[in-house]
N, C-alpha and C positions, 0 to 999 in steps of 0.2 A: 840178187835178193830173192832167193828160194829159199831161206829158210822156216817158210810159215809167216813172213810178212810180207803182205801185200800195198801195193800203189791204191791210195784214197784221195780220187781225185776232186777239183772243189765243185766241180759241176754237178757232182753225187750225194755232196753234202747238205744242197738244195730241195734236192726229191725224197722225200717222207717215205714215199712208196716205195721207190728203189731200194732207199735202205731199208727196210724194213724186209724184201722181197730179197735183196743180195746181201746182208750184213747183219741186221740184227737178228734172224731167224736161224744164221748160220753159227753154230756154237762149238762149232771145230777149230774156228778164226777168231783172234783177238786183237792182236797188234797189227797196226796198217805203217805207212811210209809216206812221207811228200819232202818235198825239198820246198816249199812252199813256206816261207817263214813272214807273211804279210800278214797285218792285221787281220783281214780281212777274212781268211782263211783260217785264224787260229778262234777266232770267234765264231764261225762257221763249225767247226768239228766240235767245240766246247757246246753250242749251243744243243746240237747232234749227239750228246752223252757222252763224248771222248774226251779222255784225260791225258793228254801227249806232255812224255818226255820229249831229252832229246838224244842223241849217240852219231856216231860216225861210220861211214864208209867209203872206204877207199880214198882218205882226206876231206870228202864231201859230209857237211852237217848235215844230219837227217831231223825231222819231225819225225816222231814215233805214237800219232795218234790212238790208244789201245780205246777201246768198245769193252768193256773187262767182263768178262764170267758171271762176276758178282761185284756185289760195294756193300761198303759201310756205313751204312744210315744210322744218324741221330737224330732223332725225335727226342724234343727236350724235356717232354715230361717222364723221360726215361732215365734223364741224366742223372749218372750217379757220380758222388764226394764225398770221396775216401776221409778217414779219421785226420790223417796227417794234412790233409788240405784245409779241412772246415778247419784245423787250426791255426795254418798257416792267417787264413783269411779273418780269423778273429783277433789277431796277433796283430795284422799288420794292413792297415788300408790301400789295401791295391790294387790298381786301375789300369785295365789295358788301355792303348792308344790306338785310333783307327783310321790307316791312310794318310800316319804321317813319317815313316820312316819308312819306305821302301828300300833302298839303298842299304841301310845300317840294316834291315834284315837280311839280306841278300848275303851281306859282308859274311852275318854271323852264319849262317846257312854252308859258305862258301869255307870256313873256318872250323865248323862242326864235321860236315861230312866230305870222307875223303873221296869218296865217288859222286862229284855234285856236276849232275843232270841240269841243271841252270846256268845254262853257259850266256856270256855276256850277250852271243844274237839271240837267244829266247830273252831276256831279262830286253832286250832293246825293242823285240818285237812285242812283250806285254806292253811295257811305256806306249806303244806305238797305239796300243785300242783306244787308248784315252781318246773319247768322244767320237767312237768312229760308231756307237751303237748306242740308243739309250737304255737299252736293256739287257748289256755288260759291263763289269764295273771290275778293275783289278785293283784289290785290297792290300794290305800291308796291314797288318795285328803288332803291336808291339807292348811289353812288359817290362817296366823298368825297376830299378832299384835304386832312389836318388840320380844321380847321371849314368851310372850301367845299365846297358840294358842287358836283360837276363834272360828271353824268351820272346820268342817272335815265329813268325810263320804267315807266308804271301796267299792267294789265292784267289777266286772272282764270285762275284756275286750276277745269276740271272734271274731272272725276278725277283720270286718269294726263295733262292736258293741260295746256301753258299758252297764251296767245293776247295778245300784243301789242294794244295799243291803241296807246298815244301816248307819246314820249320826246322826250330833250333830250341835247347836249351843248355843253359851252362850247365855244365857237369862239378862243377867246386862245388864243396860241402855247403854251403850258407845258403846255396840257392838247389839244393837236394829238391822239391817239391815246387818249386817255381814254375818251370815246362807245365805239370800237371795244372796248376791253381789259372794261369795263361786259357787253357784249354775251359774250363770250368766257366772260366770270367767271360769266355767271346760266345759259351751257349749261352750262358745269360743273356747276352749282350742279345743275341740273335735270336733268342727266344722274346725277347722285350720289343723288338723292331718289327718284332710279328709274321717272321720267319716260316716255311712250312719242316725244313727239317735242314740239317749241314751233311753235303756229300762227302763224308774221308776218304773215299776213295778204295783200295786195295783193303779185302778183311781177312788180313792176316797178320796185324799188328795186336799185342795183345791188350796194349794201351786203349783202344779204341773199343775193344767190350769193356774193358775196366769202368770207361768213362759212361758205358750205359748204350755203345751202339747194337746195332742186329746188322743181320746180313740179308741183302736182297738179292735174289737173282736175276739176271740179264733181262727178264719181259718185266717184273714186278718190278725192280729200277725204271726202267722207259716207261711205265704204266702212270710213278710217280712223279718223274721226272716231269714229261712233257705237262700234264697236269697244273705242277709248281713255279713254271719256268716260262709259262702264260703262251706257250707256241702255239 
């Protein structure tokens, strides 16, 4: 493991100062490693501003905790909705679902993208947080259409925050704008709950200015972060 990722150990995830003194100050460094796939540990690094995949070496499942460069913040009084959505939503009364299909997200997730980072021991060790913290909470967004669901996307909420992981939307013509209106419906949602802002994570998706994000960088993230996130 010399390729620029480093072992992030959990005893480190603990100390504020540490990291701050070995990791967050170092901006040469972004992606860390653990073999470490226990609750405990993945709530630990999330709570710490890391956003971990997962990948493999040498047959061994890795954690891939990254500390990113930057992120994509929404603040909701930013959010913006495009012509074809405010249509969609005038057209047609629709409602996302909240933490009740984890699983049927998952599927469609696992069905959309042919490089999917959600492998059954990360999707077993989210399940696994359930009530190990009261101030982590792994979500499931889902948007249907009569019994199809048509858009979804997993993720956690800590405190006043919430942080994308991974989503889906069908690609057939009838549900063209559905992914985006999903997206639209869960700022509402999170701006009405009284939200401080939704982490997207990586700003390099062009979806995510469209939708009215900015971009923060590594100290001005962790400035807001820890802040919203009540640590």
């Amino acid at each position: 493991m010399q390729l620029g990722i480093y072992h992030l150990p959990y005893d480190l995830l603990s100390d504020r100062a540490l990291l701050t003194e070995k990791i967050y100050s170092d901006m040469r460094k972004n992606y860390y490693w653990s073999e470490d796939f226990t609750p405990e540990y993945y709530i630990a690094q999330a709570k710490a501003g890391f956003i971990a995949v997962t990948d493999s070496f040498e047959e061994n499942d890795l954690l891939l905790p990254e500390i990113q460069f930057s992120y994509a913040l929404l603040d909701f009084r930013d959010l913006h909705i495009n012509r074809k959505v405010q249509k969609l939503l005038r057209k047609k009364p629709l409602h996302i679902e909240i933490d009740t299909a984890l699983d049927a997200v998952v599927q469609g997730i696992e069905l959309t993208h042919r490089n999917n980072w959600l492998t059954p021991r990360y999707l077993k060790m989210l399940k696994e947080t359930e009530g190990k913290d009261g101030n982590f909470k792994v979500i499931s967004v889902s948007l249907s259409d009569g019994e199809k669901l048509v858009a979804g996307e997993i993720g956690y909420i800590i405190g006043r925050t919430y942080t994308s992981l991974s989503g889906f939307s069908c690609k057939e013509k009838p549900y063209n704008h559905y992914g985006t209106a999903q997206l639209v419906l869960l700022a509402q949602h999170l701006e009405s709950e009284g939200f401080a802002f939704w982490n997207l994570g990586q700003p390099y998706m062009d979806y995510k200015f469209a939708l009215g994000a900015k971009i923060y960088e590594r100290g001005e993230f962790l400035k807001r972060w820890f802040e919203a996130t009540g640590q």
